[in-house]
N, CA, C and O atoms as CSV, one atom per row, in Angstrom:
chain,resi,resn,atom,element,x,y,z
A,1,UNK,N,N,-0.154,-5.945,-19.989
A,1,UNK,CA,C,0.701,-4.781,-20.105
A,1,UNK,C,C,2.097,-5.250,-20.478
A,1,UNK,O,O,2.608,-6.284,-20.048
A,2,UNK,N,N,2.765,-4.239,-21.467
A,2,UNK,CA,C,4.082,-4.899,-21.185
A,2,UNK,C,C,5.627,-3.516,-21.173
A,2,UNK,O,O,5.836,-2.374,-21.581
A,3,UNK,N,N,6.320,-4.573,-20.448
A,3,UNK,CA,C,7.541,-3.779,-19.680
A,3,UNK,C,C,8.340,-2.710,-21.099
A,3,UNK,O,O,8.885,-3.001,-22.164
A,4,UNK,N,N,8.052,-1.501,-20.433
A,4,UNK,CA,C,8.995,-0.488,-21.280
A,4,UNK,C,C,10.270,-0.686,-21.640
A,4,UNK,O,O,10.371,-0.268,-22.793
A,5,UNK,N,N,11.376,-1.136,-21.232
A,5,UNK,CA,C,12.358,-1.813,-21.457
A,5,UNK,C,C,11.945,-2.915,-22.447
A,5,UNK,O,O,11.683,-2.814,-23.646
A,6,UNK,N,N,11.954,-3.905,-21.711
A,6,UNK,CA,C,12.287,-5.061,-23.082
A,6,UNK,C,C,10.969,-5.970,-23.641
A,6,UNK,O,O,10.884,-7.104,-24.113
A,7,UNK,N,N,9.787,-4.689,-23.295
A,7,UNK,CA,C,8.616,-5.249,-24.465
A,7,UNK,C,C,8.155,-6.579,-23.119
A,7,UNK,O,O,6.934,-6.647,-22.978
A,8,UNK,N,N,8.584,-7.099,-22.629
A,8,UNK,CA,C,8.014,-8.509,-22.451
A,8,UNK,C,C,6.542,-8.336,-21.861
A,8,UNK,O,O,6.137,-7.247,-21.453
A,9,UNK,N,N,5.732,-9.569,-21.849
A,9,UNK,CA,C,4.199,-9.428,-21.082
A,9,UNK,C,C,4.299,-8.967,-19.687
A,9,UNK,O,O,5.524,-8.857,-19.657
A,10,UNK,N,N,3.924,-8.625,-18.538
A,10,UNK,CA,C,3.923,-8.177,-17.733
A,10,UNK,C,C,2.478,-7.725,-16.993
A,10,UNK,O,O,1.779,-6.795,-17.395
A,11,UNK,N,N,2.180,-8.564,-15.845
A,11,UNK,CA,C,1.209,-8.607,-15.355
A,11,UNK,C,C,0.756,-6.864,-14.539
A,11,UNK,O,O,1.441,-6.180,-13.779
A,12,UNK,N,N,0.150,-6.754,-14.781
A,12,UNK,CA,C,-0.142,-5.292,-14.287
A,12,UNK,C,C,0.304,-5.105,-12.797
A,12,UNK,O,O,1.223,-4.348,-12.485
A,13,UNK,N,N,-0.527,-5.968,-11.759
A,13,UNK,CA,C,0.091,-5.807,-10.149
A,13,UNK,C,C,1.439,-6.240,-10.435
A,13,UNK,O,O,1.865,-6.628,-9.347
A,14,UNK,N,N,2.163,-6.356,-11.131
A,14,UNK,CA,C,3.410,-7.058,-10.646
A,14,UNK,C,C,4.631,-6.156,-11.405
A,14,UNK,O,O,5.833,-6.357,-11.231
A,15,UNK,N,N,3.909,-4.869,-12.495
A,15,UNK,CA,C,4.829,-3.884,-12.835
A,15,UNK,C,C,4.970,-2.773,-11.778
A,15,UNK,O,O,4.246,-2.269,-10.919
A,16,UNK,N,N,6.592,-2.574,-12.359
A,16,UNK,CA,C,6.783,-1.484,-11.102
A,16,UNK,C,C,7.400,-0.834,-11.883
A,16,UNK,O,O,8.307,-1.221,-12.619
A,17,UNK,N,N,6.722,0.749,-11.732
A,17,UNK,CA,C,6.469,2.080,-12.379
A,17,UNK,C,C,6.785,1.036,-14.336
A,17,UNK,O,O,7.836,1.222,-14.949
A,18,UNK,N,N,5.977,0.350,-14.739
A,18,UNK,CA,C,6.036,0.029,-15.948
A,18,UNK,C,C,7.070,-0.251,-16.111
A,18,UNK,O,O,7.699,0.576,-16.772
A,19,UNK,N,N,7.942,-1.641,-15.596
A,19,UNK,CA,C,8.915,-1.970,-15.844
A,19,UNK,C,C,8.646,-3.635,-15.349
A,19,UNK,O,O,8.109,-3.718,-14.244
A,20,UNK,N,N,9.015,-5.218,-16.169
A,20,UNK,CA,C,9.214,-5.735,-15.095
A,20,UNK,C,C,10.415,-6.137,-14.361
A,20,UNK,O,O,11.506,-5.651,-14.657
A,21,UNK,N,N,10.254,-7.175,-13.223
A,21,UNK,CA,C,11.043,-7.135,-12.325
A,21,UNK,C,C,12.502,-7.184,-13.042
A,21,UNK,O,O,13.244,-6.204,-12.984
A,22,UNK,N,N,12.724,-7.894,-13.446
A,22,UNK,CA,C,14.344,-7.932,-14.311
A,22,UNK,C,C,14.653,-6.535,-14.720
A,22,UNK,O,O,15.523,-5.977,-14.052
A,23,UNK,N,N,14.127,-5.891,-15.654
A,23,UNK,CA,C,14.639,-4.316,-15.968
A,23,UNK,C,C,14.426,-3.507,-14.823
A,23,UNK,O,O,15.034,-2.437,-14.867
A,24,UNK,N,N,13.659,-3.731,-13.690
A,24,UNK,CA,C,13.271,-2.919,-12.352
A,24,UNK,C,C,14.931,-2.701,-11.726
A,24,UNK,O,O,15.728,-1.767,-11.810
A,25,UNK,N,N,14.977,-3.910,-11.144
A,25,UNK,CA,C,16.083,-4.413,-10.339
A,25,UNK,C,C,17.530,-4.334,-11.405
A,25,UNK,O,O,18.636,-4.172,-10.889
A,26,UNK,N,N,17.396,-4.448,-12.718
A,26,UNK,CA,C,19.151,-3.733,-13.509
A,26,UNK,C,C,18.784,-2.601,-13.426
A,26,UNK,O,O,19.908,-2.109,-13.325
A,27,UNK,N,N,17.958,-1.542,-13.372
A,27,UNK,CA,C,18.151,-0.020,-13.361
A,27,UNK,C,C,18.269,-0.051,-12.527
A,27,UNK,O,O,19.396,-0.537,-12.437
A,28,UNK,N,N,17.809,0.180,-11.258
A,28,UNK,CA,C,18.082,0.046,-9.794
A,28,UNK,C,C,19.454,-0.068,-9.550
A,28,UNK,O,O,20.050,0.811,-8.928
A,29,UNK,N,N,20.292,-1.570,-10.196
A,29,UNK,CA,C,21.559,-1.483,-9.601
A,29,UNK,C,C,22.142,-0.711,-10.314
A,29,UNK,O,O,23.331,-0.878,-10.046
A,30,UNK,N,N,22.015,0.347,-11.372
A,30,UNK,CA,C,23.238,1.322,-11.993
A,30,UNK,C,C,22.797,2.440,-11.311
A,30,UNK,O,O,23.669,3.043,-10.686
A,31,UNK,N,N,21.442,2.962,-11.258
A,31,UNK,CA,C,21.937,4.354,-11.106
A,31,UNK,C,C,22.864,4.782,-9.475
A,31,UNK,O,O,23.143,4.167,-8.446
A,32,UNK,N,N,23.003,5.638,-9.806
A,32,UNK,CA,C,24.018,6.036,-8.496
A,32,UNK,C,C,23.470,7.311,-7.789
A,32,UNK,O,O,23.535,7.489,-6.573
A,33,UNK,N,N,22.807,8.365,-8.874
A,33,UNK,CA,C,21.989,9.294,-8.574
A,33,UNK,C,C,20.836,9.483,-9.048
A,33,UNK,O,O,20.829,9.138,-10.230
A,34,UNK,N,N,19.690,9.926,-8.651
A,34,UNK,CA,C,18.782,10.611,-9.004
A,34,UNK,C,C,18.494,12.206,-9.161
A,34,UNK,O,O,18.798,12.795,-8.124
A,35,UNK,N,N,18.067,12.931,-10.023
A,35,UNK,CA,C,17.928,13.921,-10.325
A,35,UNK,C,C,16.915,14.862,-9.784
A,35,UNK,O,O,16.008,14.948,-10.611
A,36,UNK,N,N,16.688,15.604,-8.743
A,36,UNK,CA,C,15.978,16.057,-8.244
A,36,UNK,C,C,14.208,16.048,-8.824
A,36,UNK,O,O,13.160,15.712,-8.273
A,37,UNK,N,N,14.495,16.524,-10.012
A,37,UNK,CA,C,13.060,16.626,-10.824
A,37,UNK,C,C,12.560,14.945,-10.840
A,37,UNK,O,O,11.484,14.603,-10.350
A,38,UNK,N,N,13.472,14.019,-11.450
A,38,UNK,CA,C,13.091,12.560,-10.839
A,38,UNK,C,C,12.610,12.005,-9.950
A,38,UNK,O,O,11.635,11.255,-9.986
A,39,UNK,N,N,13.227,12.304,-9.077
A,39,UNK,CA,C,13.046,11.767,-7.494
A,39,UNK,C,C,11.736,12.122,-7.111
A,39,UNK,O,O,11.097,11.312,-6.440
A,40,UNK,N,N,11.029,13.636,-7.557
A,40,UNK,CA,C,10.164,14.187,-6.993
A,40,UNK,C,C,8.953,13.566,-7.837
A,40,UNK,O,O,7.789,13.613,-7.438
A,41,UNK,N,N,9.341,12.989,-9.027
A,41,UNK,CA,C,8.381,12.327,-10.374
A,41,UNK,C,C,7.942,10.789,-9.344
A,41,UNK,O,O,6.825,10.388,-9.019
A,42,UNK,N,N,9.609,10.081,-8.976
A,42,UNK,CA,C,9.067,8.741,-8.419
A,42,UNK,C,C,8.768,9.252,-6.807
A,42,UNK,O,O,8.597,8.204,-6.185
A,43,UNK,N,N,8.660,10.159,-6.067
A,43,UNK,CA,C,8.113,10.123,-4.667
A,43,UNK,C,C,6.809,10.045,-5.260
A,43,UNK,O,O,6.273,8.944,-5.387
A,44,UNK,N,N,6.083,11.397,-5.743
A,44,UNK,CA,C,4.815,11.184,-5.831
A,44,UNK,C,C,3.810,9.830,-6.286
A,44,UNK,O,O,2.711,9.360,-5.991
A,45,UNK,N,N,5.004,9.540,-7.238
A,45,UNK,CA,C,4.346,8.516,-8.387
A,45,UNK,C,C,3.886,7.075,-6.923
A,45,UNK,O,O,2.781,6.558,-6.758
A,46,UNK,N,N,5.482,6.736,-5.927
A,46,UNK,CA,C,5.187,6.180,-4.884
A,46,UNK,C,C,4.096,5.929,-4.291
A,46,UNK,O,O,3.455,4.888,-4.149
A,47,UNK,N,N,3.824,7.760,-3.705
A,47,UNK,CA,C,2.597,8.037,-2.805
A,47,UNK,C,C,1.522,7.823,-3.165
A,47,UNK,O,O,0.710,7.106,-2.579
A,48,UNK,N,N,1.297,8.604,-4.515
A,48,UNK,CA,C,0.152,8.034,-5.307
A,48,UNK,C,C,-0.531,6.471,-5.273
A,48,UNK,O,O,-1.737,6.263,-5.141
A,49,UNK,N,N,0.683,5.254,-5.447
A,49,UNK,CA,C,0.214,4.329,-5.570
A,49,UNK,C,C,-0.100,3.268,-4.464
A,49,UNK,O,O,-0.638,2.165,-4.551
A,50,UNK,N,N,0.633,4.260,-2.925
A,50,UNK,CA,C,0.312,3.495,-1.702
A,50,UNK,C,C,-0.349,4.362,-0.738
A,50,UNK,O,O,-0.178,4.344,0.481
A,51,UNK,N,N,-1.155,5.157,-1.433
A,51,UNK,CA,C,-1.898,6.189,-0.589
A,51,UNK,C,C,-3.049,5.193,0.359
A,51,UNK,O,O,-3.709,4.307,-0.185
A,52,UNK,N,N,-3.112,5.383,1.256
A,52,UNK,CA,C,-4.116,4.755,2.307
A,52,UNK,C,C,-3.488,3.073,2.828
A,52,UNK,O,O,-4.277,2.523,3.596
A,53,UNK,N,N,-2.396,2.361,2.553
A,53,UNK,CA,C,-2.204,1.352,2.780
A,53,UNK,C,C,-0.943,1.830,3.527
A,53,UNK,O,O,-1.094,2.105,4.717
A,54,UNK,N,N,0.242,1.959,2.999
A,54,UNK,CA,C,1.211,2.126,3.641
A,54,UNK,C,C,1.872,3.297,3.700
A,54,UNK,O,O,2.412,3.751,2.691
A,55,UNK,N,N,1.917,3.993,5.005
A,55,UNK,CA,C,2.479,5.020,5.779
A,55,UNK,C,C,3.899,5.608,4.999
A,55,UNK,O,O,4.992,5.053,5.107
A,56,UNK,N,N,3.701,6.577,4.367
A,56,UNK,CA,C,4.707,7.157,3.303
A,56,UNK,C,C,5.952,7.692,4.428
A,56,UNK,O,O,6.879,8.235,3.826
A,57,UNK,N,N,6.108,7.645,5.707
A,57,UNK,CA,C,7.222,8.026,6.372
A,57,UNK,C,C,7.762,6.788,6.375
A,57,UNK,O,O,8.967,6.811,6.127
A,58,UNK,N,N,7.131,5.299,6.638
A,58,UNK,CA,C,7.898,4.386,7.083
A,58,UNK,C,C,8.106,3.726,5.698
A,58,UNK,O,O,9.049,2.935,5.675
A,59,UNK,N,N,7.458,3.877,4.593
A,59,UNK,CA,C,8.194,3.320,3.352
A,59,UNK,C,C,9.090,4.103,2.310
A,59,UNK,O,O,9.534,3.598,1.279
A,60,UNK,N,N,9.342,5.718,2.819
A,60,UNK,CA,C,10.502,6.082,2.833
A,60,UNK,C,C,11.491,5.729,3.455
A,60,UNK,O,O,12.527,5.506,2.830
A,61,UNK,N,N,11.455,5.617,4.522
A,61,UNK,CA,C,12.867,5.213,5.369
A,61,UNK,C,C,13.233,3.912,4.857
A,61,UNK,O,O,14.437,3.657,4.888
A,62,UNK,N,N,12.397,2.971,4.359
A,62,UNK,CA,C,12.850,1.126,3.996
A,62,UNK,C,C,13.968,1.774,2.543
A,62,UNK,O,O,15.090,1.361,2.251
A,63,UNK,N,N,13.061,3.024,1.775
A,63,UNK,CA,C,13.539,2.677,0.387
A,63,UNK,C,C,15.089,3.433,0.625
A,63,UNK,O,O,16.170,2.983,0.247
A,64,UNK,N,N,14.769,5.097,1.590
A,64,UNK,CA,C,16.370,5.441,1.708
A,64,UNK,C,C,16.995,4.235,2.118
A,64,UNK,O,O,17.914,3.931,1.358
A,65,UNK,N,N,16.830,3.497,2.991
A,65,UNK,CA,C,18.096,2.811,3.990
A,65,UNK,C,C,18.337,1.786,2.563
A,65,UNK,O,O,19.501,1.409,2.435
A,66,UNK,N,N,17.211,1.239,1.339
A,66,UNK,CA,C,17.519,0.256,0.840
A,66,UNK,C,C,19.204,0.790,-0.720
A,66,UNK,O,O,20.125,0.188,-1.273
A,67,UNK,N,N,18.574,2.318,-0.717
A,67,UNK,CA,C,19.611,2.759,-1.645
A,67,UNK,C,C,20.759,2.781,-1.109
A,67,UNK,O,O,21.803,2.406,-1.644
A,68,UNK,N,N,20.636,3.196,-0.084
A,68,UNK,CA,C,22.208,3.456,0.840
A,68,UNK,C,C,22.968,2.046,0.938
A,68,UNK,O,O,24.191,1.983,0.809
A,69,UNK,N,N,22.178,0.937,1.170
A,69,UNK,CA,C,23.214,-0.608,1.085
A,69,UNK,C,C,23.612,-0.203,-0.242
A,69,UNK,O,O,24.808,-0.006,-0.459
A,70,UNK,N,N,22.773,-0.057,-1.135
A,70,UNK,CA,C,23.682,-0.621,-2.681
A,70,UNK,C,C,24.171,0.582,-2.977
A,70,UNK,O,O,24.824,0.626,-4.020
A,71,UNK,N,N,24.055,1.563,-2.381
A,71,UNK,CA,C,25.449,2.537,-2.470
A,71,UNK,C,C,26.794,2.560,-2.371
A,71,UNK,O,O,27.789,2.984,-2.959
A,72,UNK,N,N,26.235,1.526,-0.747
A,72,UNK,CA,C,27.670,1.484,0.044
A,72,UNK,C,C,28.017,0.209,-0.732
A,72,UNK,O,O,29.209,0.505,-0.815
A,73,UNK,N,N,27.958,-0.807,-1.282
A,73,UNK,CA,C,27.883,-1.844,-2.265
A,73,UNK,C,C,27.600,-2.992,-1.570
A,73,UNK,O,O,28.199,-4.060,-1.700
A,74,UNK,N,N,26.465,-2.714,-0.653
A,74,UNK,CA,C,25.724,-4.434,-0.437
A,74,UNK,C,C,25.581,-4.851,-1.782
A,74,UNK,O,O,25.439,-4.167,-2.795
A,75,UNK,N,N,25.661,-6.502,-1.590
A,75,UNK,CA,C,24.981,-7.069,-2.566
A,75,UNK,C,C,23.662,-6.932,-2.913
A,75,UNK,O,O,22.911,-6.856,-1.941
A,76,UNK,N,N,23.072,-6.869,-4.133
A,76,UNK,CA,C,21.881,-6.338,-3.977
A,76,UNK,C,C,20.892,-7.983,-3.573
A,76,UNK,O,O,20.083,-7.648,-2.707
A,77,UNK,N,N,20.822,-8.565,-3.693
A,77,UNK,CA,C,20.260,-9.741,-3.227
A,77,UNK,C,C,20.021,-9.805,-1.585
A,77,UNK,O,O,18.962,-10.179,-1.083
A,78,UNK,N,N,21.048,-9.426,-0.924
A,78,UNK,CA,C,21.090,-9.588,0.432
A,78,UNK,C,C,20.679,-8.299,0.780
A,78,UNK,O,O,20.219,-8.282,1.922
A,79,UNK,N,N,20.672,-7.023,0.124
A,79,UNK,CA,C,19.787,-5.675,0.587
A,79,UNK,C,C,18.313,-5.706,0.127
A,79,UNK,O,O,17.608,-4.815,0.602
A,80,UNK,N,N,17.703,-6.624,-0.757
A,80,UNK,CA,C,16.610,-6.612,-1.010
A,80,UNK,C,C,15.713,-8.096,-0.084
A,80,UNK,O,O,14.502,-8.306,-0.004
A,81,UNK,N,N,16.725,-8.798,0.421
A,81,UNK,CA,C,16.033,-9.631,1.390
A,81,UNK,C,C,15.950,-8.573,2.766
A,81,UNK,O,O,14.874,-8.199,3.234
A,82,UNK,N,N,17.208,-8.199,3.278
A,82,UNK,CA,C,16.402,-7.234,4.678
A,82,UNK,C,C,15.926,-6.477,4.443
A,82,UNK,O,O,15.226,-6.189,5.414
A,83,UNK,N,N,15.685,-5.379,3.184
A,83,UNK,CA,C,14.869,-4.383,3.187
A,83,UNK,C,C,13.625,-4.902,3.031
A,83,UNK,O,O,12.792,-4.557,3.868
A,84,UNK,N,N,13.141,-5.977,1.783
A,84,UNK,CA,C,12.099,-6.637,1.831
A,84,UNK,C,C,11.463,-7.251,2.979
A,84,UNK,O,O,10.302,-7.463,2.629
A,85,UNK,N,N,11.611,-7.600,4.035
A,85,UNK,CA,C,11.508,-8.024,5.304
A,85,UNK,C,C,10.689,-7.068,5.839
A,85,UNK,O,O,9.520,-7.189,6.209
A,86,UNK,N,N,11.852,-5.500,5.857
A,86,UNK,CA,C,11.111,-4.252,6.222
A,86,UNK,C,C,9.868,-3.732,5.545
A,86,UNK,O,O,9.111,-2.860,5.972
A,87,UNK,N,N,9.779,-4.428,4.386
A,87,UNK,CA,C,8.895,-3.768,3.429
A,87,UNK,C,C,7.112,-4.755,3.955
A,87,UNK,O,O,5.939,-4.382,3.943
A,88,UNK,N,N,7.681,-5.861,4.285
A,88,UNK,CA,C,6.436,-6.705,4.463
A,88,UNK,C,C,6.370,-6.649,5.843
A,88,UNK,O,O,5.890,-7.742,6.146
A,89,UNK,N,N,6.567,-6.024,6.862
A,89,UNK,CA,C,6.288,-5.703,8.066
A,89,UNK,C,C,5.521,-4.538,7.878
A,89,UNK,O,O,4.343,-4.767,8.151
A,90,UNK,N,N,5.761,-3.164,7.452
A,90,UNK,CA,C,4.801,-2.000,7.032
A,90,UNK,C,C,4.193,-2.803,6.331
A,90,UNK,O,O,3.487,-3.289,7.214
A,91,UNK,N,N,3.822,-3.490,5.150
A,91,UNK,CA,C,2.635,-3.776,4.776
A,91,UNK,C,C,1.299,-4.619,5.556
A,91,UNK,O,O,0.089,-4.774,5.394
A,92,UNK,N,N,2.552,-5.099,6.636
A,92,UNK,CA,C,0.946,-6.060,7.209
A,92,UNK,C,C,0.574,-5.165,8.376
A,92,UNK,O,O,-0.495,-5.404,8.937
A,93,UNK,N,N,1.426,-4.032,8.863
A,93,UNK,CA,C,1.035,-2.988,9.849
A,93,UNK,C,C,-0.143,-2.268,9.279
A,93,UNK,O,O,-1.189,-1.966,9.853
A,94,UNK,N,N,0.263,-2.019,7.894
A,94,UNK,CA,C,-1.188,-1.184,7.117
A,94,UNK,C,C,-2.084,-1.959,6.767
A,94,UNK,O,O,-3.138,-1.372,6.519
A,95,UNK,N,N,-2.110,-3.112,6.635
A,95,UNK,CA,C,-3.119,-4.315,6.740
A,95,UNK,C,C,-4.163,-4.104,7.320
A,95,UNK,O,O,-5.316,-3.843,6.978
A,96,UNK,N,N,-3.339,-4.324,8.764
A,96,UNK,CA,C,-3.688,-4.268,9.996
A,96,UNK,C,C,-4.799,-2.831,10.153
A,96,UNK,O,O,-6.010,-3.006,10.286
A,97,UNK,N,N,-4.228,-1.551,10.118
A,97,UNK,CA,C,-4.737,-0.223,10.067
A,97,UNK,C,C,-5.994,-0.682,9.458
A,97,UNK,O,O,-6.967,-0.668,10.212
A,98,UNK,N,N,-6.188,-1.110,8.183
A,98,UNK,CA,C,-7.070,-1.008,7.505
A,98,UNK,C,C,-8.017,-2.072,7.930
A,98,UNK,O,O,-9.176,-1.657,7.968
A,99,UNK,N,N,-7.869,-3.344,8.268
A,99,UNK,CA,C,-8.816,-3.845,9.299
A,99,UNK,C,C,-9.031,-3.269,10.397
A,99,UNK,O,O,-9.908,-3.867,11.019
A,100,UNK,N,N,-8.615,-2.327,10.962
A,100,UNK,CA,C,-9.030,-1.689,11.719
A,100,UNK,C,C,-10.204,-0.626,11.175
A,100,UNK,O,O,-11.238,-0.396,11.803
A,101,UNK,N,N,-9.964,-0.214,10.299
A,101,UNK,CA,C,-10.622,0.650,9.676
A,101,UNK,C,C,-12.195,0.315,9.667
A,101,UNK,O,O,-13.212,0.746,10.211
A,102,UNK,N,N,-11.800,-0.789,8.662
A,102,UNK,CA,C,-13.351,-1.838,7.964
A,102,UNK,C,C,-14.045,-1.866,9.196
A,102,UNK,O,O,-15.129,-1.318,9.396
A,103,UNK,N,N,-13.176,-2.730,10.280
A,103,UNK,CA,C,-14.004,-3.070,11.532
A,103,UNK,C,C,-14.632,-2.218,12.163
A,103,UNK,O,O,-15.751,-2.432,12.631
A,104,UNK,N,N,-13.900,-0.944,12.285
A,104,UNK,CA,C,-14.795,0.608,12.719
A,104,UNK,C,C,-16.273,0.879,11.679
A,104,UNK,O,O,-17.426,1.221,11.944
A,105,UNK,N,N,-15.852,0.675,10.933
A,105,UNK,CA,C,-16.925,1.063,9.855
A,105,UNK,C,C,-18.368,0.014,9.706
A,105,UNK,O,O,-19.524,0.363,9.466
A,106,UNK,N,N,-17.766,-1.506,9.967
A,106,UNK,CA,C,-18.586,-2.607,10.183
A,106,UNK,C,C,-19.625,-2.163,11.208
A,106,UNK,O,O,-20.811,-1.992,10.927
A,107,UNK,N,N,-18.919,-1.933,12.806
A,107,UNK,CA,C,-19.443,-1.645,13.774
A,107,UNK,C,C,-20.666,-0.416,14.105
A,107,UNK,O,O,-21.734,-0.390,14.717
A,108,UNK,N,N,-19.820,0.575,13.308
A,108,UNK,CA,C,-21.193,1.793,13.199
A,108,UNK,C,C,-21.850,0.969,12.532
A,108,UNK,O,O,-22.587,0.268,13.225
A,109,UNK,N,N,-21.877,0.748,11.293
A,109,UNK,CA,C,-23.117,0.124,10.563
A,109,UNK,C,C,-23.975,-0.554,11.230
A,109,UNK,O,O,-25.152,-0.194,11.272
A,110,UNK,N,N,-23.490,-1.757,11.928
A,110,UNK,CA,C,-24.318,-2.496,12.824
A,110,UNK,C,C,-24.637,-2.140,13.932
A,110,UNK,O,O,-25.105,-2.910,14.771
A,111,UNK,N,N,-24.383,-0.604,14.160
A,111,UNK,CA,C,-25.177,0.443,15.619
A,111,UNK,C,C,-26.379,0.941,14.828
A,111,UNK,O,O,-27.527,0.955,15.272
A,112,UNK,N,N,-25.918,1.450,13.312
A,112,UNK,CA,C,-27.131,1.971,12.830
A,112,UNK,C,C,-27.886,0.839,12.149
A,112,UNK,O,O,-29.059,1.158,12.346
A,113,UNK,N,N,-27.890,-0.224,11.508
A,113,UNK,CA,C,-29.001,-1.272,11.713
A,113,UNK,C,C,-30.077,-1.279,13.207
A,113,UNK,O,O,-31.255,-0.944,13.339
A,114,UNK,N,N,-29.087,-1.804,14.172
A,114,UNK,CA,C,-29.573,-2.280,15.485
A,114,UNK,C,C,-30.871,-1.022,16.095
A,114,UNK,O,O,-31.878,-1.192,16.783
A,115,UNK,N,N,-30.337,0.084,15.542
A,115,UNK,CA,C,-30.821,1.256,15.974
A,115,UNK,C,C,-32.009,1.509,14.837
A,115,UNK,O,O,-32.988,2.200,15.121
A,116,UNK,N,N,-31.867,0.965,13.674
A,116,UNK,CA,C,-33.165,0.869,12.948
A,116,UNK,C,C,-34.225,-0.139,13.360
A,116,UNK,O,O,-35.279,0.240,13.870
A,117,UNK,N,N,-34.050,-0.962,13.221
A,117,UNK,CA,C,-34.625,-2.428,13.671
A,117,UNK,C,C,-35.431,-1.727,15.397
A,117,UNK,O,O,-36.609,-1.505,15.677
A,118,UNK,N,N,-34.358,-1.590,16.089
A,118,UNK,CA,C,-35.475,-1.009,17.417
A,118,UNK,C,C,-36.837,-0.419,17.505
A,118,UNK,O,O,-37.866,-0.792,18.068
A,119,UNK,N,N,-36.310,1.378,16.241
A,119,UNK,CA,C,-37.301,2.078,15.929
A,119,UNK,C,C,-38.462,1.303,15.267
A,119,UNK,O,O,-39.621,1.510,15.626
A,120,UNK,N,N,-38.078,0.193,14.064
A,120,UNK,CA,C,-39.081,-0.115,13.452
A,120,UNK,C,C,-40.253,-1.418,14.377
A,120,UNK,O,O,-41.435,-1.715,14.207
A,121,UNK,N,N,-39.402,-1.808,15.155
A,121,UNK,CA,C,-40.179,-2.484,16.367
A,121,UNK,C,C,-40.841,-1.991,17.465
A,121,UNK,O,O,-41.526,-2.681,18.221
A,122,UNK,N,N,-40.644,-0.770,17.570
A,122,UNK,CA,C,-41.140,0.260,18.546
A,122,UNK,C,C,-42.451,0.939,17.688
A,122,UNK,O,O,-43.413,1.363,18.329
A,123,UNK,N,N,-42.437,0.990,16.694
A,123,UNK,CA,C,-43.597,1.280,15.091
A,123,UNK,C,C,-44.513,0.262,15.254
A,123,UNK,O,O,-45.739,0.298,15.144
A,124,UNK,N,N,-43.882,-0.518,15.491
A,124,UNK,CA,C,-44.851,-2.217,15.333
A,124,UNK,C,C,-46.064,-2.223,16.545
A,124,UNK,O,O,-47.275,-2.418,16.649
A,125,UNK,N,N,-44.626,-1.798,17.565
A,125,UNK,CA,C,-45.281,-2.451,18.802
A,125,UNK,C,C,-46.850,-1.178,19.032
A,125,UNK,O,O,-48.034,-1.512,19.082
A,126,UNK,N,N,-46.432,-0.137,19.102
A,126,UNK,CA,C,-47.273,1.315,18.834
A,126,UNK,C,C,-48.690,0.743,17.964
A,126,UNK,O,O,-49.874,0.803,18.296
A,127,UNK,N,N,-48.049,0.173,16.726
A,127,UNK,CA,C,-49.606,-0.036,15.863
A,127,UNK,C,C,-50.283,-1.134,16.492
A,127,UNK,O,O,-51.441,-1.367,16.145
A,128,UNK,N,N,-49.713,-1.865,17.395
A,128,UNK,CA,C,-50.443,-3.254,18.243
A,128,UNK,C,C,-51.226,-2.873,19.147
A,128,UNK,O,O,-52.137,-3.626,19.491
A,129,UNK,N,N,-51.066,-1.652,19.730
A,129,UNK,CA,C,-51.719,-1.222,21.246
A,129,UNK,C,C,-52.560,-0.365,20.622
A,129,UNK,O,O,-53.483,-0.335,21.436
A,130,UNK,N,N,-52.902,0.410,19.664
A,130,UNK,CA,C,-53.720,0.824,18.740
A,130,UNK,C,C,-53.842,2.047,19.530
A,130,UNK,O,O,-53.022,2.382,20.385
A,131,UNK,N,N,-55.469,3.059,19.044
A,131,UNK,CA,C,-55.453,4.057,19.425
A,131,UNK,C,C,-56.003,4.633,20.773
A,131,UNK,O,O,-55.882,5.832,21.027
């Protein structure tokens, strides 16, 4: 794939909203506002792309608190190391969720095996003792 801005190659997981990181991070540091109809283009576009992994309340709050440093004029280097921090803590929390998940899902499975296997040994045992 490559970055809308300046053409270059660009690995697909590693574009963000079709941009890469260099044109990501210079738009980022100019704008100052977003435009309502925008904002509502990149929330969804967001949600859309972290639906089931990470918790859209707590990776709103990383991205407001991350605009507000470079509002207030953090450096952006030093607002994208603590927000990033924040960002890889929700991700291994939803990690986490989601091994939780699998493991729920593992576990029935292997109730309903265990619970097949019985019946079909209880079949067995039935055709052994005959009629």
């Amino acid at each position: 794939m490559r970055c809308r801005e300046c053409h270059a190659q660009v690995e697909p997981a590693k574009a963000i909203s079709g941009l890469c990181d260099t044109c990501f991070w210079s738009k980022a540091g100019t704008i100052q506002s977003i435009p309502k109809e925008r904002y509502r283009e990149v929330k969804s576009a967001i949600e859309a792309e972290t639906a089931g992994l990470l918790p859209w309340p707590g990776l709103r709050a990383i991205l407001e608190a991350f605009y507000d440093s470079v509002a207030q004029g953090v450096q952006l280097d030093q607002a994208i190391e603590e927000h990033g921090l924040a960002l890889q803590r929700l991700a291994a929390l939803g990690a986490c969720r989601e091994l939780l998940r699998f493991s729920d899902a593992l576990a029935e499975f292997a109730r309903t095996c265990e619970n097949d296997v019985r019946s079909r040994m209880q079949k067995i045992a039935d055709l052994d003792r005959g009629p």
